[in-house]
mmJSON file of the N, C-alpha and C atoms, coordinates in Angstrom:
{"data_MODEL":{"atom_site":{
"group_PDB":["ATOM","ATOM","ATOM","ATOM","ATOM","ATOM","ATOM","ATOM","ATOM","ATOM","ATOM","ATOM","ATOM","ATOM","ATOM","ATOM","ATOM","ATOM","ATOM","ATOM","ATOM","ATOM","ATOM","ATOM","ATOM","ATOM","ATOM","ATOM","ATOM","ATOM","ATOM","ATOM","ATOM","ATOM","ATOM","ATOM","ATOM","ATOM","ATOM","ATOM","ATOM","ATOM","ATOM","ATOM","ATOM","ATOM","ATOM","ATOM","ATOM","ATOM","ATOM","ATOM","ATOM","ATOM","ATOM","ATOM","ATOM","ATOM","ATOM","ATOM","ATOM","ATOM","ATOM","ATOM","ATOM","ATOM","ATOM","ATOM","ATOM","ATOM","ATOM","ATOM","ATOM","ATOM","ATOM","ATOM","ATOM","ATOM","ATOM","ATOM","ATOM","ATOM","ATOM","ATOM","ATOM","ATOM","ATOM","ATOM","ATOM","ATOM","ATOM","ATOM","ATOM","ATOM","ATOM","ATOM","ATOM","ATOM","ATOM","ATOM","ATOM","ATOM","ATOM","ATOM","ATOM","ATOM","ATOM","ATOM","ATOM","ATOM","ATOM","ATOM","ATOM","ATOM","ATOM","ATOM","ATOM","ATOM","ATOM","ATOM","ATOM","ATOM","ATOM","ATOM","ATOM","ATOM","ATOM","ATOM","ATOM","ATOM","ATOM","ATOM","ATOM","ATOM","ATOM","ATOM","ATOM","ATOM","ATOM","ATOM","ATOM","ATOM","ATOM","ATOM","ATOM","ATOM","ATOM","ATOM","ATOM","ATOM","ATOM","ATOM","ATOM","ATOM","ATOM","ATOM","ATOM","ATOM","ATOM","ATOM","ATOM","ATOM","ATOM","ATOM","ATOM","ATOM","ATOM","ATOM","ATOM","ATOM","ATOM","ATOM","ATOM","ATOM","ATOM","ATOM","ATOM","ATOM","ATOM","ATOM","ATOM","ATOM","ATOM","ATOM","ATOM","ATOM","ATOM","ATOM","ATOM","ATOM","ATOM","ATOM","ATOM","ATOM","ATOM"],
"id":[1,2,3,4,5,6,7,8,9,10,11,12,13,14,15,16,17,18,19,20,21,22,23,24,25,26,27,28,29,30,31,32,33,34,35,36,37,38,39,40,41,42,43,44,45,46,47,48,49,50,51,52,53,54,55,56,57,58,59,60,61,62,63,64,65,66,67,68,69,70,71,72,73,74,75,76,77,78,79,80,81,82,83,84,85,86,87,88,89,90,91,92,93,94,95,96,97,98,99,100,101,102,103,104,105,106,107,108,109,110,111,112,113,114,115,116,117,118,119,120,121,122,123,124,125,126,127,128,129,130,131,132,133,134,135,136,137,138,139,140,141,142,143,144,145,146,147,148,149,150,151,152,153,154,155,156,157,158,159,160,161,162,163,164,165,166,167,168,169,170,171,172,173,174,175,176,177,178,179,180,181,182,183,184,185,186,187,188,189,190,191,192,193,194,195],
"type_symbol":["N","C","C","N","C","C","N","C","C","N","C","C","N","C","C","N","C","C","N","C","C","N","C","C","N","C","C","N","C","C","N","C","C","N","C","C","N","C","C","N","C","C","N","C","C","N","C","C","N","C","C","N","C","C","N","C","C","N","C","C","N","C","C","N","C","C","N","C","C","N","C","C","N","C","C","N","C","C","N","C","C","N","C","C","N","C","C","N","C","C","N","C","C","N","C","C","N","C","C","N","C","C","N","C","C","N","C","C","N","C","C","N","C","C","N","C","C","N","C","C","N","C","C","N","C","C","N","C","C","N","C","C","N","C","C","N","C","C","N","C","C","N","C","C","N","C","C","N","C","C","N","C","C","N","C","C","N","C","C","N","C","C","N","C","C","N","C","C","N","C","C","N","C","C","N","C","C","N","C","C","N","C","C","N","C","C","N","C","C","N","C","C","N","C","C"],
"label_atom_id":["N","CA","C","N","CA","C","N","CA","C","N","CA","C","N","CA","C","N","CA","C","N","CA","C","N","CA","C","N","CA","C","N","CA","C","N","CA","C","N","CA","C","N","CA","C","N","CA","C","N","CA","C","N","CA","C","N","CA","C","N","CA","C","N","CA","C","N","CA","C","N","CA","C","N","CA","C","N","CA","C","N","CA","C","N","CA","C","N","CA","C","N","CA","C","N","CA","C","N","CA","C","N","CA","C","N","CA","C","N","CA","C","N","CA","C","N","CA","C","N","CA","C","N","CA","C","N","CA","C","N","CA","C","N","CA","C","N","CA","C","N","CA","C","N","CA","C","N","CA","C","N","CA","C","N","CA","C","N","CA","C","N","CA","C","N","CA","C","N","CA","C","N","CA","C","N","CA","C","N","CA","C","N","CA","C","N","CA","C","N","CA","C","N","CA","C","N","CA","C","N","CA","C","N","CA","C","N","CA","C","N","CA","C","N","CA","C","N","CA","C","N","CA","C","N","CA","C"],
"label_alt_id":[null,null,null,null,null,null,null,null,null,null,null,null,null,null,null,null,null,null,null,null,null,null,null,null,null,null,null,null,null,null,null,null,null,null,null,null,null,null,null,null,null,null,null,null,null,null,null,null,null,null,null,null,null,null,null,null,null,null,null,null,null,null,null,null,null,null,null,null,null,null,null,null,null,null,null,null,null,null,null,null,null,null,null,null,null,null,null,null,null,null,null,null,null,null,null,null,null,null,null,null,null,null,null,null,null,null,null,null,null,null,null,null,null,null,null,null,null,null,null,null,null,null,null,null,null,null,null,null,null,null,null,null,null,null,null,null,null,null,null,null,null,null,null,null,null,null,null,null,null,null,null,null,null,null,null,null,null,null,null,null,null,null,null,null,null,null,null,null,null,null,null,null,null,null,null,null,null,null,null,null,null,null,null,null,null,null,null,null,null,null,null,null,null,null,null],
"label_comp_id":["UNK","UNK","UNK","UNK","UNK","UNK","UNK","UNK","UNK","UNK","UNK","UNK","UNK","UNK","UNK","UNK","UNK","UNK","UNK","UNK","UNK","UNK","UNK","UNK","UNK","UNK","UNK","UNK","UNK","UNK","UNK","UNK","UNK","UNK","UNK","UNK","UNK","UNK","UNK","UNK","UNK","UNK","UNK","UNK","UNK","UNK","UNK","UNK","UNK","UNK","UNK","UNK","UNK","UNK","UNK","UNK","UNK","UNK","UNK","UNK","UNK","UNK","UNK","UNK","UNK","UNK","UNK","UNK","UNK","UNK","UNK","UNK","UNK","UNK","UNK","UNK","UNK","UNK","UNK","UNK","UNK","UNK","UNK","UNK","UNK","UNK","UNK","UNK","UNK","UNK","UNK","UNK","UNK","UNK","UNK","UNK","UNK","UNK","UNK","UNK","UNK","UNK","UNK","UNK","UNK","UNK","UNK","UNK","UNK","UNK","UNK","UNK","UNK","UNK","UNK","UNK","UNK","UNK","UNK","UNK","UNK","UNK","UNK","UNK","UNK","UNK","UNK","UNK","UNK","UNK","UNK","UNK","UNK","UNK","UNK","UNK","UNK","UNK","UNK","UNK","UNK","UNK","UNK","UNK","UNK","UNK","UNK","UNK","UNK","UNK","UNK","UNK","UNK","UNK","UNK","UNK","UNK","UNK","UNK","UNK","UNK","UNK","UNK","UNK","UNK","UNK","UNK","UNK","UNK","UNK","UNK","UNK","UNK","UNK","UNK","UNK","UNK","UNK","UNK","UNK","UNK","UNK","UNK","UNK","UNK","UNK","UNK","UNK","UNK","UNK","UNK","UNK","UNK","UNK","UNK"],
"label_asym_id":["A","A","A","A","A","A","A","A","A","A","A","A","A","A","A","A","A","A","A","A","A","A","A","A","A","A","A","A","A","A","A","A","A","A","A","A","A","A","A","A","A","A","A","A","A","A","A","A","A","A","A","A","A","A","A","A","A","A","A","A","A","A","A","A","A","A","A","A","A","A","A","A","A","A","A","A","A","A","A","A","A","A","A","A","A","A","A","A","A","A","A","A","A","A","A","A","A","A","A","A","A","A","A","A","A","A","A","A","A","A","A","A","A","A","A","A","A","A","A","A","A","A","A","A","A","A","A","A","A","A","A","A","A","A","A","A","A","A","A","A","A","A","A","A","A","A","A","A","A","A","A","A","A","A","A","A","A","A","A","A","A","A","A","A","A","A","A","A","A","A","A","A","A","A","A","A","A","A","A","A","A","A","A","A","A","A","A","A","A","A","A","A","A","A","A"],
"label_entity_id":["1","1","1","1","1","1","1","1","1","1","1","1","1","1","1","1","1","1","1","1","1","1","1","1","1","1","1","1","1","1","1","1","1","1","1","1","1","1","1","1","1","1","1","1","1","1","1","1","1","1","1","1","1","1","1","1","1","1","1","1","1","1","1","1","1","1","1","1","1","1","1","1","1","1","1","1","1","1","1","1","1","1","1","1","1","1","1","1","1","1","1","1","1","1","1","1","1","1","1","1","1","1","1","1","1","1","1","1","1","1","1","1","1","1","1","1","1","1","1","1","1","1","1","1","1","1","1","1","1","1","1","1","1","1","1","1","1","1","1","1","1","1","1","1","1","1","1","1","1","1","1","1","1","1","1","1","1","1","1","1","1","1","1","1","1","1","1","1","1","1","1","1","1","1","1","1","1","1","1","1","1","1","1","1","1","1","1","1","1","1","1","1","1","1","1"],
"label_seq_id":[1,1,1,2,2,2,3,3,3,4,4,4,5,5,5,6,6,6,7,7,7,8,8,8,9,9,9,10,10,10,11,11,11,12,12,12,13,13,13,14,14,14,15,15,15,16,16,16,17,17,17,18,18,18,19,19,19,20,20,20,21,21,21,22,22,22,23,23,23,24,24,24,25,25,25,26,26,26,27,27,27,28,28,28,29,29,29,30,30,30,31,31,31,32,32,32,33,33,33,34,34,34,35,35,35,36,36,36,37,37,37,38,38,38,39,39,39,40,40,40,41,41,41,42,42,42,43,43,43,44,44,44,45,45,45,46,46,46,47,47,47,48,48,48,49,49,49,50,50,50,51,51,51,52,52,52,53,53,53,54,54,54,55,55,55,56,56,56,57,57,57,58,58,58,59,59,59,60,60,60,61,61,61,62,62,62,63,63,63,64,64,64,65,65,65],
"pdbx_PDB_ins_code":[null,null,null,null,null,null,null,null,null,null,null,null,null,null,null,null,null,null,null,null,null,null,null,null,null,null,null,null,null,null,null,null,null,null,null,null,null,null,null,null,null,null,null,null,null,null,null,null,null,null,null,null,null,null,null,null,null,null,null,null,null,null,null,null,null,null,null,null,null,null,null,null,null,null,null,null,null,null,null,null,null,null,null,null,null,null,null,null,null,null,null,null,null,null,null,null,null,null,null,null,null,null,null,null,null,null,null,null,null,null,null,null,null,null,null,null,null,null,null,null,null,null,null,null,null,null,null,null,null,null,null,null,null,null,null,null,null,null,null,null,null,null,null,null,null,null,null,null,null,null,null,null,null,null,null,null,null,null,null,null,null,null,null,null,null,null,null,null,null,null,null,null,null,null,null,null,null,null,null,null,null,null,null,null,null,null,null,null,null,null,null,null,null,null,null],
"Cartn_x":[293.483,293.361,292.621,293.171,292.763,291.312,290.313,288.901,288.399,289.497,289.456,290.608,290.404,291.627,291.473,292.415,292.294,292.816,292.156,292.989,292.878,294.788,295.048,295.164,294.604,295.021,295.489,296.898,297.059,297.062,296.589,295.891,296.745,296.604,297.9,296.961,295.661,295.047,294.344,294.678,293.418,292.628,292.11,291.105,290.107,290.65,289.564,289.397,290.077,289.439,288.494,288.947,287.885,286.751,286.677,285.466,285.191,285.478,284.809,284.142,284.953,284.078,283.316,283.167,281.888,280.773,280.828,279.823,279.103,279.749,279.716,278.792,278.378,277.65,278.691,279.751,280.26,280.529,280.053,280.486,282.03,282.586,284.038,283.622,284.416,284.497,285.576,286.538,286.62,286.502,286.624,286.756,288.223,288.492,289.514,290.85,292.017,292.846,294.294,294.391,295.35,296.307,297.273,298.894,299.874,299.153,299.812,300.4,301.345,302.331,301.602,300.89,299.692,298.447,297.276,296.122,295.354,294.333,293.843,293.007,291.692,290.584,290.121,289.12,288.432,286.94,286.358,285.052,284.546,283.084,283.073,282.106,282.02,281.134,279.627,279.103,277.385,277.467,278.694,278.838,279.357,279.736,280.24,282.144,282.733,283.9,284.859,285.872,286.487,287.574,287.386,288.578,289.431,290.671,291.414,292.405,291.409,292.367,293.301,294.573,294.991,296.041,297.002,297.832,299.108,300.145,301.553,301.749,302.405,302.934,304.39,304.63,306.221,307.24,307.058,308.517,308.671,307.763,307.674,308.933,308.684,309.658,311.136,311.466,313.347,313.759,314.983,315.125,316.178,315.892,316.811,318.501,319.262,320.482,320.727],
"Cartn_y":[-58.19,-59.201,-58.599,-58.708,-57.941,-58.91,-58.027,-58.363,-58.629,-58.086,-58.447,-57.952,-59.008,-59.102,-58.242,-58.079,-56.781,-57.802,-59.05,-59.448,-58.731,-58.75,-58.15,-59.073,-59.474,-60.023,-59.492,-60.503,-59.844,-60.516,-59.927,-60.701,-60.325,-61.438,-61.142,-60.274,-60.728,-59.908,-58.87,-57.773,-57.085,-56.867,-56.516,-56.414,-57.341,-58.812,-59.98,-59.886,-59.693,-59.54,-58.502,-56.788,-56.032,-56.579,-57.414,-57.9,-58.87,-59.735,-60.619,-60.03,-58.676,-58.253,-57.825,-57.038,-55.944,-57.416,-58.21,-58.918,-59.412,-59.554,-60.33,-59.273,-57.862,-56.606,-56.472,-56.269,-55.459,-54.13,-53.065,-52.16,-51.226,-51.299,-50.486,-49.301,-49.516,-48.407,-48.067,-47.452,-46.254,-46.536,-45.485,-45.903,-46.49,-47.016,-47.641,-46.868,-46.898,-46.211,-46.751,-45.646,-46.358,-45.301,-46.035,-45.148,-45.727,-45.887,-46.659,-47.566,-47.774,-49.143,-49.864,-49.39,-50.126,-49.922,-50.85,-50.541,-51.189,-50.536,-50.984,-50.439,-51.477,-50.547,-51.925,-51.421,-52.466,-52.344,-53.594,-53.732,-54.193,-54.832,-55.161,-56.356,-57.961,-58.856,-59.036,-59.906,-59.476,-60.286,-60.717,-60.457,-59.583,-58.124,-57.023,-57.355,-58.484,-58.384,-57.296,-56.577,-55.942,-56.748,-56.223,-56.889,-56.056,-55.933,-55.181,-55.966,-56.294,-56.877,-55.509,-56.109,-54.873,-55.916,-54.841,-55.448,-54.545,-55.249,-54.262,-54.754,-53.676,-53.712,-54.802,-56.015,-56.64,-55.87,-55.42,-54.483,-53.252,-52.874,-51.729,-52.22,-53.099,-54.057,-53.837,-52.902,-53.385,-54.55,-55.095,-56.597,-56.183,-57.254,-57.446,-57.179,-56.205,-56.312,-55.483],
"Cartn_z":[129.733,128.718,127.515,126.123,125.284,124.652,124.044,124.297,122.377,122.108,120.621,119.698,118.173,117.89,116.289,115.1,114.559,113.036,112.778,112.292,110.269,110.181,108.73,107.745,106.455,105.408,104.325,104.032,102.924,101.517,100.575,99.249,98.396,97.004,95.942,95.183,94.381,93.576,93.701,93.686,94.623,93.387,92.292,91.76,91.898,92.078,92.325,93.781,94.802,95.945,96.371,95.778,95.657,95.52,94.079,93.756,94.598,95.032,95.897,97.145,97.871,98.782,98.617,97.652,97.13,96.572,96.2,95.425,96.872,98.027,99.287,100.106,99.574,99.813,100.931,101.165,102.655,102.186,103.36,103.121,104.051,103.064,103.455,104.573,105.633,107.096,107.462,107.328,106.379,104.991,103.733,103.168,102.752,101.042,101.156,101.168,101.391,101.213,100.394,99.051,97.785,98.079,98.434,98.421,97.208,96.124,94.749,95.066,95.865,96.101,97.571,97.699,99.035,99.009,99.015,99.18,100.536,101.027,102.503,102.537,103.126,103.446,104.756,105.146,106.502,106.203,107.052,106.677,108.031,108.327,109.537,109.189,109.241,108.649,109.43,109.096,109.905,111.431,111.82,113.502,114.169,112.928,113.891,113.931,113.338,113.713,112.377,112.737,112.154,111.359,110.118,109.254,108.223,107.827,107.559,106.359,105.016,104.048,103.65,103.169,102.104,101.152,100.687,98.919,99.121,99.081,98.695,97.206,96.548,95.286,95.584,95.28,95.751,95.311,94.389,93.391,94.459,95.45,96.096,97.296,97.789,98.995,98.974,99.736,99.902,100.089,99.078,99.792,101.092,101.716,103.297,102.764,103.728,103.348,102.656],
"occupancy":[1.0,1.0,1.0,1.0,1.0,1.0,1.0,1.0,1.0,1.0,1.0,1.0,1.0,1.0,1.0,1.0,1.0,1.0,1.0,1.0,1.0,1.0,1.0,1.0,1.0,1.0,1.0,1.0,1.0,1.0,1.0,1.0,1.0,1.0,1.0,1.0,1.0,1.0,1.0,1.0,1.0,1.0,1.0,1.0,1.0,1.0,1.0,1.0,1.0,1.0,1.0,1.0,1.0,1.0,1.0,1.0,1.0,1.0,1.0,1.0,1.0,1.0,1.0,1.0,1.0,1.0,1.0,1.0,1.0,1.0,1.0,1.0,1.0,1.0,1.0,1.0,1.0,1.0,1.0,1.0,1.0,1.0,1.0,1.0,1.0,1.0,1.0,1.0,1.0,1.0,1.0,1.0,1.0,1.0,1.0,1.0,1.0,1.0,1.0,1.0,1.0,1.0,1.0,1.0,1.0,1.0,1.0,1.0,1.0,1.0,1.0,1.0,1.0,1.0,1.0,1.0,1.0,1.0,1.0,1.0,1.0,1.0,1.0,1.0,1.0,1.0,1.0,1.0,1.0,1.0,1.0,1.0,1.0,1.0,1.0,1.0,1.0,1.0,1.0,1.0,1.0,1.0,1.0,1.0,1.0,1.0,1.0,1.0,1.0,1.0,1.0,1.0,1.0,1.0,1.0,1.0,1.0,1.0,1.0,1.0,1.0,1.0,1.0,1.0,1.0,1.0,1.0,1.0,1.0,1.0,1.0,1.0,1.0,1.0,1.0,1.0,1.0,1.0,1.0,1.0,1.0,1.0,1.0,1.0,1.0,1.0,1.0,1.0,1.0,1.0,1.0,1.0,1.0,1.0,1.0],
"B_iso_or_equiv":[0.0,0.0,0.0,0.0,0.0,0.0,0.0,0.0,0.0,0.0,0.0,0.0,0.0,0.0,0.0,0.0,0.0,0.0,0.0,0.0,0.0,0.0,0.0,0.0,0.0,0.0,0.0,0.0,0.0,0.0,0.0,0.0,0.0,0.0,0.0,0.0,0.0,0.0,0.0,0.0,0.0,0.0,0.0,0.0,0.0,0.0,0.0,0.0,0.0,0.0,0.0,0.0,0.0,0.0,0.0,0.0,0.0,0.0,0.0,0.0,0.0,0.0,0.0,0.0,0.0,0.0,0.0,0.0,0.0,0.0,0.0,0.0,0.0,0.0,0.0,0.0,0.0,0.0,0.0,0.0,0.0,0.0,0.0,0.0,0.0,0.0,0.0,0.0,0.0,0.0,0.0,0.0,0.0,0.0,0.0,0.0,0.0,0.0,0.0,0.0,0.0,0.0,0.0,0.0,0.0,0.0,0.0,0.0,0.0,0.0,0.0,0.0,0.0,0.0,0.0,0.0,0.0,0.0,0.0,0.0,0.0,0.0,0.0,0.0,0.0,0.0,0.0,0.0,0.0,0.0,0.0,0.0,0.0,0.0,0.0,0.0,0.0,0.0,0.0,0.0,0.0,0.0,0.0,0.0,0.0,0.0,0.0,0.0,0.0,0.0,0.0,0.0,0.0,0.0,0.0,0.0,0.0,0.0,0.0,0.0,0.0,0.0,0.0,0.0,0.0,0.0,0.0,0.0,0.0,0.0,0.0,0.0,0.0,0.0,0.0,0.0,0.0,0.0,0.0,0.0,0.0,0.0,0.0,0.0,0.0,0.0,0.0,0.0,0.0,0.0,0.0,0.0,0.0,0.0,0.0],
"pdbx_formal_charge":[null,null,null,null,null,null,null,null,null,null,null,null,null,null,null,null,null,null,null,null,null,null,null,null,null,null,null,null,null,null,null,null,null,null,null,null,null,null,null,null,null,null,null,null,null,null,null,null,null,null,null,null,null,null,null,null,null,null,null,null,null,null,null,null,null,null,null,null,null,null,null,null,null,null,null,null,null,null,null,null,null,null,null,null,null,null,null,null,null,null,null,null,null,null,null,null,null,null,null,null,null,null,null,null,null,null,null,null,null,null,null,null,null,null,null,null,null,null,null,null,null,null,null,null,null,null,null,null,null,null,null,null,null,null,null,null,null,null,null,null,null,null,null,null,null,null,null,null,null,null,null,null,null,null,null,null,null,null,null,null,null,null,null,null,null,null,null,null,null,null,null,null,null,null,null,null,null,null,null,null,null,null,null,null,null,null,null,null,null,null,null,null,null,null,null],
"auth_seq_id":[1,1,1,2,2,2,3,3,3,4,4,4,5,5,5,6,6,6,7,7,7,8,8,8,9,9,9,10,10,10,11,11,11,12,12,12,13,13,13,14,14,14,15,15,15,16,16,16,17,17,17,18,18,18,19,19,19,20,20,20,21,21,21,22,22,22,23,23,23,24,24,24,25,25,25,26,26,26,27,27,27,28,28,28,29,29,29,30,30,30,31,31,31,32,32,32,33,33,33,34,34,34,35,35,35,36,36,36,37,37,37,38,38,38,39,39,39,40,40,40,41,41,41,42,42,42,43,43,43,44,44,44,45,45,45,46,46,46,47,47,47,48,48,48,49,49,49,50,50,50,51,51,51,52,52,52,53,53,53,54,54,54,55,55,55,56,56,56,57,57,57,58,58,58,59,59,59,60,60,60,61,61,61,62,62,62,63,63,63,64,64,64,65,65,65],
"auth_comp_id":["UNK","UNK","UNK","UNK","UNK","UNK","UNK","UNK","UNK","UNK","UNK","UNK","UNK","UNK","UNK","UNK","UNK","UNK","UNK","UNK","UNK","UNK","UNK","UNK","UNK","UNK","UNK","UNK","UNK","UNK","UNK","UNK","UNK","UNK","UNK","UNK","UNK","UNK","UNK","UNK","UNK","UNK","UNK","UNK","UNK","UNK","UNK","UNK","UNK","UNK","UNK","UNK","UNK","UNK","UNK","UNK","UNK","UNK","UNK","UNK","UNK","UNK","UNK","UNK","UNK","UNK","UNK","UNK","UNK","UNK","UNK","UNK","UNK","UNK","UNK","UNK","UNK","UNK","UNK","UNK","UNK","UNK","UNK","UNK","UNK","UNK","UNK","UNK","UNK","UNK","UNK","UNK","UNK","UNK","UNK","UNK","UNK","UNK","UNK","UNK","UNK","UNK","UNK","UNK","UNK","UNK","UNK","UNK","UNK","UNK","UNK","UNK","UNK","UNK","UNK","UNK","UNK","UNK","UNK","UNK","UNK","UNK","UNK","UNK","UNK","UNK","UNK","UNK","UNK","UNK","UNK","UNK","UNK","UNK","UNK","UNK","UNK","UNK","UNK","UNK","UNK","UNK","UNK","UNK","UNK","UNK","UNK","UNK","UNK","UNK","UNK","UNK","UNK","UNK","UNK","UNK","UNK","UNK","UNK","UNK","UNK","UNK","UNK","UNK","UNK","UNK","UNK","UNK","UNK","UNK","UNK","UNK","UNK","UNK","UNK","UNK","UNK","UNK","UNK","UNK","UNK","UNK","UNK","UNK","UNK","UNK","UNK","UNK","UNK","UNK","UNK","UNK","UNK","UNK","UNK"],
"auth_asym_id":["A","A","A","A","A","A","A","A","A","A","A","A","A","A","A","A","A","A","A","A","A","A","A","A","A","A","A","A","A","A","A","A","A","A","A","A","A","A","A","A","A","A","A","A","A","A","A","A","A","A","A","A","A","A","A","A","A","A","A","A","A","A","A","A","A","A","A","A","A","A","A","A","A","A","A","A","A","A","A","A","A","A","A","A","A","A","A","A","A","A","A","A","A","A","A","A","A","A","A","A","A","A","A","A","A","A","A","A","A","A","A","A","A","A","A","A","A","A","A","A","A","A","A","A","A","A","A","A","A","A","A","A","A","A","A","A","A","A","A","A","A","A","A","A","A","A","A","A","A","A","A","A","A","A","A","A","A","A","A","A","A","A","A","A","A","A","A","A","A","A","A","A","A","A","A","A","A","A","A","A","A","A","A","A","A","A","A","A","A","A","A","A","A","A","A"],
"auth_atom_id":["N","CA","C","N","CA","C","N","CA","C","N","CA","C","N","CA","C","N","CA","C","N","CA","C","N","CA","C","N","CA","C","N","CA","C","N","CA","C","N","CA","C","N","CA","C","N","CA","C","N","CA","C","N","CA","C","N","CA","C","N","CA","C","N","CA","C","N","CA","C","N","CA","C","N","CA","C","N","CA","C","N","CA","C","N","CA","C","N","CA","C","N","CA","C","N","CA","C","N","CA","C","N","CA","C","N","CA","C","N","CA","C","N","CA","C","N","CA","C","N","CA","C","N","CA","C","N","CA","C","N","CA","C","N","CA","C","N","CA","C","N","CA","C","N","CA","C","N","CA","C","N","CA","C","N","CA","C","N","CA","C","N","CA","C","N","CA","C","N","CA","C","N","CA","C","N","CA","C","N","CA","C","N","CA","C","N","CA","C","N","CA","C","N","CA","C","N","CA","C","N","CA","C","N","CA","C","N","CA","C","N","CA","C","N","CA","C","N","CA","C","N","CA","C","N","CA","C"],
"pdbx_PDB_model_num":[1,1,1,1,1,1,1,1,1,1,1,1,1,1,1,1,1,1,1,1,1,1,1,1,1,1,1,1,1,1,1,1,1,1,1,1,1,1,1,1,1,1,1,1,1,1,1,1,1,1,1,1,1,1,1,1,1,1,1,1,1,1,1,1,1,1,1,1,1,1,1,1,1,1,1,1,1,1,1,1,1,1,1,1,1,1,1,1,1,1,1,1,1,1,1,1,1,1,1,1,1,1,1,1,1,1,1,1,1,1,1,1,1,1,1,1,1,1,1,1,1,1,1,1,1,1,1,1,1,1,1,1,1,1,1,1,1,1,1,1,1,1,1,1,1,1,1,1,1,1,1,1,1,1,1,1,1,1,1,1,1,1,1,1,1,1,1,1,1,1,1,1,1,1,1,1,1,1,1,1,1,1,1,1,1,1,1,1,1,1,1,1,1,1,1]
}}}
């Protein structure tokens, strides 16, 4: 039975979410990682749980088909 969960968000703005985490003092574990058409980094909040926002570019997206 798995003992914990890994959960990912994904955000439209990332400059305002950057900022909202950083103002929130978390510090990024790893740091963040920018592949131009994706950004991702993880943090861990003050109960220790792991969190993993990131951002796709939409124009980056194949459409279906």
């Amino acid at each position: 039975m798995p003992r914990e969960l890994l959960p990912n968000l994904a955000v439209r703005d990332l400059e305002r979410t950057k900022a909202f985490f950083a103002a929130l003092g978390f510090a990024f574990n790893p740091p963040p990682q920018d592949h131009g058409f994706m950004y991702a980094w993880s943090f861990y909040d003050p109960d220790g749980h792991h969190w993993e926002p990131f951002w796709m570019d939409p124009a980056a997206v194949q459409p279906a088909g």
